[in-house]
C-alpha positions as CSV (number, residue, x, y, z in Angstrom):
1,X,14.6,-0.3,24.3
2,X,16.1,2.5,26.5
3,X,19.2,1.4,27.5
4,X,22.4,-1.0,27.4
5,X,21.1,-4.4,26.9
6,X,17.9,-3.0,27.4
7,X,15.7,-6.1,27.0
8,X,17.0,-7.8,29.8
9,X,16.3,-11.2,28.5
10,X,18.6,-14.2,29.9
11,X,20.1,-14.8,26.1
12,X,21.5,-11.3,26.5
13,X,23.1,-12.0,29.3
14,X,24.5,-15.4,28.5
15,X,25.8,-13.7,25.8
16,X,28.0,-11.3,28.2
17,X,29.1,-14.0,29.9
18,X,30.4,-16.2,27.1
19,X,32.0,-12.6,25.1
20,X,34.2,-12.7,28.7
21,X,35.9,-15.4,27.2
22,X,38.7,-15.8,24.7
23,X,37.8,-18.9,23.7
24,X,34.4,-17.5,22.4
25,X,35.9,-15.4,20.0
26,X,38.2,-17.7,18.8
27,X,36.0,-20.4,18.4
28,X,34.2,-18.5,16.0
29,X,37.0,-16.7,13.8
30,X,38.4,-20.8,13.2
31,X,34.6,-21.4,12.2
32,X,34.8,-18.6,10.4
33,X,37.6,-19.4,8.7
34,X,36.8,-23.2,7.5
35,X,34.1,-21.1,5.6
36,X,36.2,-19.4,3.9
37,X,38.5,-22.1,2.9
38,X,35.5,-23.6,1.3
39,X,34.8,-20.8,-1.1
40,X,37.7,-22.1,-2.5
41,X,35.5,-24.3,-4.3
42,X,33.8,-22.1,-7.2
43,X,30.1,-22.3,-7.9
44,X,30.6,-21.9,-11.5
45,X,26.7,-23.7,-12.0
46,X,24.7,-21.8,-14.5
47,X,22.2,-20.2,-12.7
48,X,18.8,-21.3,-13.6
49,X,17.3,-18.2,-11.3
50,X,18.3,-15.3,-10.6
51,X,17.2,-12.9,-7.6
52,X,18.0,-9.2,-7.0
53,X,16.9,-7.4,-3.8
54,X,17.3,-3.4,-4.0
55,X,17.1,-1.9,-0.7
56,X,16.4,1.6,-2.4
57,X,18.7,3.9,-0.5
58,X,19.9,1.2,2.1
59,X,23.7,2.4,2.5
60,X,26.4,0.6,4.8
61,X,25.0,2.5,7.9
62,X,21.7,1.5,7.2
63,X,22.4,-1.9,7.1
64,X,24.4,-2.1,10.0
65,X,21.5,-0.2,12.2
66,X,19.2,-2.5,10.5
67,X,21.1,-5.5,12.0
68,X,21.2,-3.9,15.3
69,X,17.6,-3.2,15.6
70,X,16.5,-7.3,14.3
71,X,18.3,-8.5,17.2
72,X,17.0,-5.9,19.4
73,X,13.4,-6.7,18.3
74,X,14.9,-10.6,18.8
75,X,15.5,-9.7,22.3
76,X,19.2,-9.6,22.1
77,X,22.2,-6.8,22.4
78,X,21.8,-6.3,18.2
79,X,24.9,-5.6,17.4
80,X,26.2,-9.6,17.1
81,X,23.3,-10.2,14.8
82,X,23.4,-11.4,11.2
83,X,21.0,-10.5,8.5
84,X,20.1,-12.7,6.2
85,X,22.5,-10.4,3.9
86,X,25.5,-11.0,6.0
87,X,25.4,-14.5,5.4
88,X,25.9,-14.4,1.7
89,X,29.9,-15.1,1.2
90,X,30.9,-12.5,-1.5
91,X,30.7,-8.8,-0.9
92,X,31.2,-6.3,-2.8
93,X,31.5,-2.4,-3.3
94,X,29.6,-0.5,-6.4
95,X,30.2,3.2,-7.1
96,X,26.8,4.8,-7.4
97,X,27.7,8.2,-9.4
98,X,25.4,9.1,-12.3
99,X,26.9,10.0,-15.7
100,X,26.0,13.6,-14.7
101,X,25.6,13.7,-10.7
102,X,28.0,12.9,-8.1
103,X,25.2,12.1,-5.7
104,X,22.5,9.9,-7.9
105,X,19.2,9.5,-8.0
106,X,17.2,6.3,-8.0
107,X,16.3,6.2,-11.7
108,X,20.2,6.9,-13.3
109,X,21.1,4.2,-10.9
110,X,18.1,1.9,-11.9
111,X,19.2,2.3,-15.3
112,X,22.7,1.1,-13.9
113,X,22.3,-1.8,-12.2
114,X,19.3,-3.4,-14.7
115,X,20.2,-2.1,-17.8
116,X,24.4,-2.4,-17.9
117,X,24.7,1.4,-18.9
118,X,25.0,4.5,-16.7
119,X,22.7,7.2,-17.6
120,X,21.6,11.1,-16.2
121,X,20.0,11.0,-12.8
122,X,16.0,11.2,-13.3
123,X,15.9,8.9,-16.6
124,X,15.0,5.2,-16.9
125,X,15.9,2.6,-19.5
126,X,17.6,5.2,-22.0
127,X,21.3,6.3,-22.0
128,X,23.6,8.9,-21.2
129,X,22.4,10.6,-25.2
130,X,19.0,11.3,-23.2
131,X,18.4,14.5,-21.1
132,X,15.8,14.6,-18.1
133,X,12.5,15.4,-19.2
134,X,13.6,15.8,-22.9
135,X,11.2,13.4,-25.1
136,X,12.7,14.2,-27.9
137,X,16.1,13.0,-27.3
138,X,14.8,9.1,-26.3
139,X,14.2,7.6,-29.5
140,X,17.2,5.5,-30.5
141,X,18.6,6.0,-26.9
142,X,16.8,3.4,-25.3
143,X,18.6,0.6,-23.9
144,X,17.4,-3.1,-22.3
145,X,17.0,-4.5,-18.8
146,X,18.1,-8.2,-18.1
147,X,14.5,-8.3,-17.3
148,X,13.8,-8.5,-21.2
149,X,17.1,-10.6,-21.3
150,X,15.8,-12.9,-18.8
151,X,12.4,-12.9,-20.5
152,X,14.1,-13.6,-24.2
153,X,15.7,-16.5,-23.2
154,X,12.0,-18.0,-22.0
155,X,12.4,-17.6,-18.5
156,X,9.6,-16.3,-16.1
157,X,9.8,-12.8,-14.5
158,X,8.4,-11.1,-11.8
159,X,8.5,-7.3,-10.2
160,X,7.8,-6.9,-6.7
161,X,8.4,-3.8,-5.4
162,X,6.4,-1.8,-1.9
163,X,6.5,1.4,-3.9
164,X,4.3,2.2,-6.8
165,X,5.2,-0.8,-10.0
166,X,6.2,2.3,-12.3
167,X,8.5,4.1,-9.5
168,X,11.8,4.7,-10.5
169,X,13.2,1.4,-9.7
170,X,11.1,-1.3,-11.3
171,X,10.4,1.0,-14.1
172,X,14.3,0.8,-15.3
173,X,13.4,-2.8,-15.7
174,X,10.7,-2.7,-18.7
175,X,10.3,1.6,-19.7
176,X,12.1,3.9,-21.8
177,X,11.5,7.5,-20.0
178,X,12.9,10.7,-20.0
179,X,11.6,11.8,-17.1
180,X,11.0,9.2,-14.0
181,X,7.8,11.1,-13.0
182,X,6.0,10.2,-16.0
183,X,3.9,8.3,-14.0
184,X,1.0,8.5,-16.2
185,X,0.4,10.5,-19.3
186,X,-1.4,13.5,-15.8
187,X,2.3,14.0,-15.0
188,X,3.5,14.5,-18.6
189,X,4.1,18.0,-20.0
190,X,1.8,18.6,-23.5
191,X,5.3,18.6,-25.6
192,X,6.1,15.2,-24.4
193,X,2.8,14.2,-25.5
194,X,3.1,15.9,-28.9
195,X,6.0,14.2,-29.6
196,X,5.0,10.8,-28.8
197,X,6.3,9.3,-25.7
198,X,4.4,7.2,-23.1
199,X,4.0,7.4,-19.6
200,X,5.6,4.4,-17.7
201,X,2.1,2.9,-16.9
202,X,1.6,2.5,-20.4
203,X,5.0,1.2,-21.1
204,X,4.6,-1.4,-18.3
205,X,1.9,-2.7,-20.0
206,X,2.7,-2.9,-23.5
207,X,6.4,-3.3,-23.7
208,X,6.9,-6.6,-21.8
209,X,3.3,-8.0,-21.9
210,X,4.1,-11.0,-20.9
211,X,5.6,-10.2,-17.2
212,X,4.2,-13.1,-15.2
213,X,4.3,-11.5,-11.4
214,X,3.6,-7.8,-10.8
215,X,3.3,-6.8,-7.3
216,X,3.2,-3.3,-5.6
217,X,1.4,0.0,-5.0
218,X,0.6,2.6,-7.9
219,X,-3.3,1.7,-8.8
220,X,-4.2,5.2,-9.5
221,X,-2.1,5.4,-12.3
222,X,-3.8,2.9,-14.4
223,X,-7.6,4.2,-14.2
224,X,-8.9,7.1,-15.9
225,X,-9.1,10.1,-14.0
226,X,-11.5,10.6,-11.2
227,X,-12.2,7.3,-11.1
228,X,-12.8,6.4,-7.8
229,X,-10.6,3.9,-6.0
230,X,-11.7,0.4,-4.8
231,X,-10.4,1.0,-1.5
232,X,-10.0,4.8,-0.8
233,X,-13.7,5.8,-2.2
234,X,-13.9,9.2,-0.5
235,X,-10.1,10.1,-1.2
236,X,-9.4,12.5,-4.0
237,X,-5.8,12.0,-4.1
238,X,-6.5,7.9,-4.8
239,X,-8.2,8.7,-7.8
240,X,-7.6,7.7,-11.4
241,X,-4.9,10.1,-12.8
242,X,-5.0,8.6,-16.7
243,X,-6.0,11.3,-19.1
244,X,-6.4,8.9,-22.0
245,X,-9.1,7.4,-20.5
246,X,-7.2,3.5,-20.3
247,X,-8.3,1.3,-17.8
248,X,-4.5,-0.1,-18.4
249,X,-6.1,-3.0,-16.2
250,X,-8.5,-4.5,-18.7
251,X,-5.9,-4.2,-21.1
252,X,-3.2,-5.9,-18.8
253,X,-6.3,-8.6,-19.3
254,X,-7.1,-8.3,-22.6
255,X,-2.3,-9.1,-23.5
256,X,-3.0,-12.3,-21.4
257,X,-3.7,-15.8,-23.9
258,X,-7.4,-17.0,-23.1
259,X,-6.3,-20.4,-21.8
260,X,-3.8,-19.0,-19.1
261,X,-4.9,-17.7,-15.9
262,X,-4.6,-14.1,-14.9
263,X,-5.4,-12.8,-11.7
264,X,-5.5,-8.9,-10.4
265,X,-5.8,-8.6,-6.9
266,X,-6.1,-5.4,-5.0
267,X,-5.9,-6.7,-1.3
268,X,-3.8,-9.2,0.8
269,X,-6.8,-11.7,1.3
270,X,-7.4,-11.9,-2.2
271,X,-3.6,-12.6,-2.6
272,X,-3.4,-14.8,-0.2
273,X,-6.2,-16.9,-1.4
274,X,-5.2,-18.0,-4.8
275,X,-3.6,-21.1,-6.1
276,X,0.1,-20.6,-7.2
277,X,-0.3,-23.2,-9.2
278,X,-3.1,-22.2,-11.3
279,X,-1.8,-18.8,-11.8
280,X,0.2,-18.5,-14.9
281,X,0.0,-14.3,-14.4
282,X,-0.5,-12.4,-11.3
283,X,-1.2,-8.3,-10.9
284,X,-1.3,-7.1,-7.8
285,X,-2.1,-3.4,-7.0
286,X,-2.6,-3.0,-3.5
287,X,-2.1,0.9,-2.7
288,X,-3.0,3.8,-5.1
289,X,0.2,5.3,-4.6
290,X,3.3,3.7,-2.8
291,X,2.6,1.1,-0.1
292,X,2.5,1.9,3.4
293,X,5.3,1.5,5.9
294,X,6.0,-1.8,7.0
295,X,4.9,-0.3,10.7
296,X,1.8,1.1,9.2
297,X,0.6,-1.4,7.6
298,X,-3.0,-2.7,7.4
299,X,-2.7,-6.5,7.9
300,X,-6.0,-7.4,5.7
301,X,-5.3,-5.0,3.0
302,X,-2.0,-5.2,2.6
303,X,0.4,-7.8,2.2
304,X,4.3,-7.4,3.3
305,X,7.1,-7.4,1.2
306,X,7.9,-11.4,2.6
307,X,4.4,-12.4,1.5
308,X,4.4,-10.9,-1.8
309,X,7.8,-12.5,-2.4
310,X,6.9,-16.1,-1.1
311,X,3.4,-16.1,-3.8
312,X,5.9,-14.9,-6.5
313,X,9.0,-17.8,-6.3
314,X,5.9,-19.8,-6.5
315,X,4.4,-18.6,-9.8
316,X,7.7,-18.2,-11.0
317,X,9.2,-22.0,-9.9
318,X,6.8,-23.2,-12.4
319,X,9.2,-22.5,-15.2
320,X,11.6,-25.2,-16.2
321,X,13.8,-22.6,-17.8
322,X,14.0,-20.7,-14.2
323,X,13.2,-16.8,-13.3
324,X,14.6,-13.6,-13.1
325,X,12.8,-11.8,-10.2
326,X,13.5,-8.2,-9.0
327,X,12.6,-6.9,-5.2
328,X,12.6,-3.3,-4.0
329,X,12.3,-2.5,-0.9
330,X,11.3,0.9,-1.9
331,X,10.4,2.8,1.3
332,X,13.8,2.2,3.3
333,X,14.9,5.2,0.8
334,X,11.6,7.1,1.9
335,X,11.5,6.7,5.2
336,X,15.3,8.2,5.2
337,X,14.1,11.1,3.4
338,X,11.4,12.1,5.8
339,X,14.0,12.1,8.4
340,X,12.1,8.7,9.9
341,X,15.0,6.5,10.9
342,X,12.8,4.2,12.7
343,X,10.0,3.6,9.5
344,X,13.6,3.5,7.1
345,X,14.9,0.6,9.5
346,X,11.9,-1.2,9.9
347,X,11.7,-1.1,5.7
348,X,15.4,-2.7,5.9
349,X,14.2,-5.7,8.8
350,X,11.2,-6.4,6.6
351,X,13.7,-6.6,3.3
352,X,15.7,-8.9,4.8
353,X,13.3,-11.5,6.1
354,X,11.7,-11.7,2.4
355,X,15.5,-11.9,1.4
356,X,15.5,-15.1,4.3
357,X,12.2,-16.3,2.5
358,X,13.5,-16.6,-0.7
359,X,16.2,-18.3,0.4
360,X,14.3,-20.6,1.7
361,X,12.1,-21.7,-1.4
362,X,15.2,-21.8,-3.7
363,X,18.7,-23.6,-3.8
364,X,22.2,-21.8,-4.1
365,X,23.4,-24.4,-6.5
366,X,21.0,-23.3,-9.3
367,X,20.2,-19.5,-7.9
368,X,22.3,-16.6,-8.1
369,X,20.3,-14.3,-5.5
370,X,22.2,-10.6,-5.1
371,X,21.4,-7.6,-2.9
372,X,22.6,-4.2,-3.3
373,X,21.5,-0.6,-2.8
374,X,20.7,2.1,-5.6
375,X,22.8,5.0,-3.3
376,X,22.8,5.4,0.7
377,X,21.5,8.4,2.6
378,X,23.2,11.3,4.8
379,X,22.4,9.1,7.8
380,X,24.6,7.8,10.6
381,X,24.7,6.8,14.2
382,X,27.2,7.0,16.4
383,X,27.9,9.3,19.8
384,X,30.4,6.2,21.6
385,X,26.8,4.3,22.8
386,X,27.8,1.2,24.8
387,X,26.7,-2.4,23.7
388,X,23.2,-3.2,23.6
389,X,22.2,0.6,23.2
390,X,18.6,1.4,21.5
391,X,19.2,1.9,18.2
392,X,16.6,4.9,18.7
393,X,18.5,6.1,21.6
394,X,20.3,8.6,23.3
395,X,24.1,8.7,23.0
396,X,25.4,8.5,26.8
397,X,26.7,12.3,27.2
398,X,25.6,15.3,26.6
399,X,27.2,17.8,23.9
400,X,30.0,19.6,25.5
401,X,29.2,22.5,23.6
402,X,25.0,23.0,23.9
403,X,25.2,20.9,27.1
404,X,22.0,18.7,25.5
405,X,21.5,15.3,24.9
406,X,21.4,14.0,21.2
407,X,20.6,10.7,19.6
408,X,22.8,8.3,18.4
409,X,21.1,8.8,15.2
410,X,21.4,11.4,13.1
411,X,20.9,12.7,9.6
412,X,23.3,15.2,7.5
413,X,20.4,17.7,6.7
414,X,16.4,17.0,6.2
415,X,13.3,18.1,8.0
416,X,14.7,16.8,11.6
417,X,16.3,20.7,11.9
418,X,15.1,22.7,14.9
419,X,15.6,25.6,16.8
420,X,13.7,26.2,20.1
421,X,14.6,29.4,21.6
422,X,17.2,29.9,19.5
423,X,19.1,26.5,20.2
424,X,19.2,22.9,19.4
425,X,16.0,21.8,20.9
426,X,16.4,19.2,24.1
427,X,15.6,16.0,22.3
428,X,14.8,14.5,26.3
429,X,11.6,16.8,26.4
430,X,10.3,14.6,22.8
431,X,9.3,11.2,22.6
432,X,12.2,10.1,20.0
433,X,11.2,6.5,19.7
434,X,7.9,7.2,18.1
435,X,7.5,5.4,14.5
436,X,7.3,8.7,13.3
437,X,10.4,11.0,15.2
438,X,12.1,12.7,12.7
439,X,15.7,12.8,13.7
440,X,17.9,15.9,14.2
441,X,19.8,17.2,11.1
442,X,22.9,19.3,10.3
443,X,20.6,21.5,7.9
444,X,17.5,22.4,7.4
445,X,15.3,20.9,4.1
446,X,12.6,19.6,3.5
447,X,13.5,16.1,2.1
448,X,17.1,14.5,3.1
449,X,19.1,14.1,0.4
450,X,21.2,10.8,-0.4
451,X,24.5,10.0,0.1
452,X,27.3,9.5,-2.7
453,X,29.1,7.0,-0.9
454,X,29.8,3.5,-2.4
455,X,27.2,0.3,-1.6
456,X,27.6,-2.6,-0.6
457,X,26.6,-5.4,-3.1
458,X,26.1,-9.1,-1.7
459,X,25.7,-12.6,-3.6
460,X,25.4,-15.8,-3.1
461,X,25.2,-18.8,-5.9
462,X,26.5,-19.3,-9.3
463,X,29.2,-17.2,-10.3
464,X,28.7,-15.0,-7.3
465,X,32.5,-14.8,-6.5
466,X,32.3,-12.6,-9.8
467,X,30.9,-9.7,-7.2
468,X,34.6,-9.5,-5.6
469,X,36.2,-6.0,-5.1
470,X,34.5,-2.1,-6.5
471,X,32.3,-1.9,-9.3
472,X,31.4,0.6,-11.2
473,X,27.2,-0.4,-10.4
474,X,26.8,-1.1,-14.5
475,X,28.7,-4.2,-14.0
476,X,26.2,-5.6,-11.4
477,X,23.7,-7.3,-14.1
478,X,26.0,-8.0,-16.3
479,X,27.6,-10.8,-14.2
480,X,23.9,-11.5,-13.4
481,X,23.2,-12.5,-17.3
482,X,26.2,-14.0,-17.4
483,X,25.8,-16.4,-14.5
484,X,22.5,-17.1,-16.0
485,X,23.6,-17.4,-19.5
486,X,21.4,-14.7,-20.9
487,X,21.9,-11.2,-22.9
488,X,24.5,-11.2,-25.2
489,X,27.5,-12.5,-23.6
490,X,26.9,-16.2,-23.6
491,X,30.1,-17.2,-25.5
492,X,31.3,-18.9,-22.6
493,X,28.3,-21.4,-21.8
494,X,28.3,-24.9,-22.7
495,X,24.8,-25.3,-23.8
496,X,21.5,-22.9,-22.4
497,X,21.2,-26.1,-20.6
498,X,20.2,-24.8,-16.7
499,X,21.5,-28.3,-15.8
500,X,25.4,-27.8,-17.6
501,X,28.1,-25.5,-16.5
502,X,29.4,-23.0,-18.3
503,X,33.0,-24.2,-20.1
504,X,35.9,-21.6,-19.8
505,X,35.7,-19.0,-22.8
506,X,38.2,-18.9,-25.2
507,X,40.8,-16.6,-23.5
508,X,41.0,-18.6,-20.6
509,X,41.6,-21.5,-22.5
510,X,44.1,-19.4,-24.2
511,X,46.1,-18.3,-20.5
512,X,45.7,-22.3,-19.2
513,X,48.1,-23.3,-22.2
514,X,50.6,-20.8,-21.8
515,X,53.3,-20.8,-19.5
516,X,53.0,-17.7,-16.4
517,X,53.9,-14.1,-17.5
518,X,52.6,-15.2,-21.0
519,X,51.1,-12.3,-22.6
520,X,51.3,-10.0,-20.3
């Protein structure tokens, strides 16, 4: 994928041909259009299932590259392709800030868009009242994720995730932490200890022990330490890190009724092999720490992010009373902070076909299915490439000021910084579409940082039209419980029926009967 319209192929071309047009473009704003004139029509269904896809650290340029680079591995120009994402017909923007950062982390915003309640940046499942790393200042603090919501109303839920299961994201989902790093009790100071909190192993399996589907990396955590790994036997690092000497695997077993079937599974044949319909609980642990990069990834060992979806809608369909499901993909946000454009996109492809997969197995009319990002990243493209450009490529000049040639992608700062004889080096003497090219940056660091700029937030089914104009990203589950009638504000449902719709709630009863202006 070099240059303009690259791949060659005859679509690509009878594309061109057809953009010559008027008629084309036309023809597809009035199409276009009719859709909209539809959403007219409210979904207001109560949503039996509910879905939510975090693309951790996938900002509005991400996405849009992301786009670009499926039709370009579809054979086409890119830019006139739609993700799966693009399709959904309400869009919205959520404001990312923690209650004490500008720029957030993953965890504050976890807390956020889970929980209902902003927090500090670096703390799960608690509130603003709890300082990072503080365990003292947790107890009383700790607030509920529509995970437990979902789960206290008798529906089924599942965590899928391709970083570890107690990384910041699902963690906001079932811990209480004041310190996302608390991996296990290894990565926990002796004070924390003393004073009685729990890593967010621990916590996943003891405070929801009844989470039907969890599915990522983070096996290390949840063996005593040294014990060697299943897969990695000669690999230090994959060792157990638990101090307390739990094998929180047997007792993820041990929580599980004796005539239900539980299943752990360490590897993608294993997975693959079983029975959805004779698994009432599935754990799957298939990396010791995060799971590898979509473009890395061992095809017998480890399943992708679409495949561990697909066996989780199907444990979870089982439930008459529906599912809540969270899905991360984790290591877009990674892959942006190595400076890896090409491993971040690739994360954001694979995302979006599980996001196409589970919109396949499920029905808009009873599933509300929404996908946001936690924050974006300092990363852009740009440099006035023509149509059809490699995403990966070179912009079509030079700099006139270093007279060198740069890439249309580009980062803010991170480890892509270099200097080669004193100047920008010549990006033409490096192979810059290897999986692993770490794009050139304004600023040296080690890690890129994120971006503070608003999300975008997408939905589709019941009450999605309630995702509309700029959030703050609190309000994001609280539409979600109230679509699906769960949580506390259920005032306005007929019955918890999944099969009625919810009648209007008092007040707007209240502005039906009274004649415009009234009240206001």
């Amino acid at each position: 994928m070099e240059g303009p319209w690259s791949l060659g192929s005859s679509r690509s071309l009878q594309l061109g041909e057809k953009e010559k047009d008027p008629k084309y473009w036309r023809d597809q704003a009035q199409q276009t259009l009719k859709n909209a004139l539809r959403l007219q029509t409210l979904n207001t269904n109560v949503a039996k299932n509910v879905i939510m896809f975090l693309g951790d650290g996938m900002g509005v340029s991400t996405v849009t590259a992301a786009r670009i680079l499926k039709g370009q591995l579809h054979h086409n120009p890119g830019e006139e392709t739609k993700l799966e994402m693009d399709k959904f017909p309400y869009v919205a923007l959520s404001k990312t800030y923690n209650t004490n950062a500008q720029v957030p982390d993953s965890a504050g915003t976890a807390t956020a868009y889970l929980c209902g309640v902003k927090a500090n940046e670096g703390t799960v499942g608690v509130s603003a009242a709890t300082q990072r790393s503080q365990c003292n200042t947790t107890q009383g603090n700790e607030v509920t994720s529509i995970l437990r919501w979902a789960k206290d109303a008798g529906k089924s839920v599942g965590i899928v995730t391709t970083t570890r299961v107690n990384h910041a994201t699902p963690s906001a989902s079932y811990a209480h932490s004041a310190d996302r790093d608390w991996y296990s009790d290894n990565e926990m100071p002796p004070e924390a200890l003393s004073q009685g909190c729990k890593d967010i192993a621990y916590q996943l399996m003891h405070n929801v022990k009844d989470i039907e589907v969890i599915m990522g990396g983070g096996r290390k955590y949840m063996f005593p330490k040294n014990r060697t790994d299943v897969e990695y036997e000669l690999d230090e690092k994959a060792r157990g890190t638990r101090l307390d000497g739990l094998n929180l695997v047997d007792i993820w077993k041990s929580f599980k009724p004796k005539h239900k079937h539980s299943h752990y599974v360490w590897n993608r044949t294993d997975l693959l092999a079983l029975d959805p319909h004779t698994v009432d609980y599935l754990l799957g642990l298939f990396e010791p720490g995060d799971m590898q990069y979509e473009l890395n990834r061992n095809n017998v060992t480890d399943p992708s992010l679409s495949e561990m979806v697909e066996m989780a809608i199907r444990i979870l369909n089982k439930n008459p009373k529906g599912f809540f499901l969270l899905v991360e993909g984790g290591r877009i946000d990674h892959g942006h902070h190595e400076g890896k454009a090409k491993q971040a996109l690739h994360e954001a492809v694979e995302m979006d076909q599980a996001i196409g997969q589970a919109g396949a197995m499920t029905s808009v009319e009873d599933t509300l299915t929404v996908v946001t990002a936690d924050h974006s990243h300092v990363f852009t493209f740009g440099g006035y490439t023509p149509r059809g450009n490699s995403i990966f490529g070179l912009a079509p000049m030079v700099s006139d000021t270093d007279k060198k040639p740069f890439t249309a992608i580009l980062y803010g700062n991170g480890p892509g910084y270099k200097v080669v004889g004193g100047e920008r080096e010549n990006v033409s003497m490096v192979d810059y579409a290897h999986n692993n090219y770490q794009a050139q940056s304004a600023v040296p660091l080690r890690h890129e940082t994120h971006g503070g700029e608003d999300v975008a937030v997408f939905a589709k089914g019941p009450m999605a039209h309630l995702l509309h104009g700029v959030h703050e990203q609190n309000y994001i589950p609280h539409v979600m419980a109230y679509a699906a009638c769960i949580g506390a504000n259920r005032d306005h449902c007929a019955s918890a029926s999944s099969s009625s719709s919810p009648s209007p709630g008092p007040l707007l009863l209240l502005l039906a009967l009274l004649p415009l202006g009234g009240l206001f």
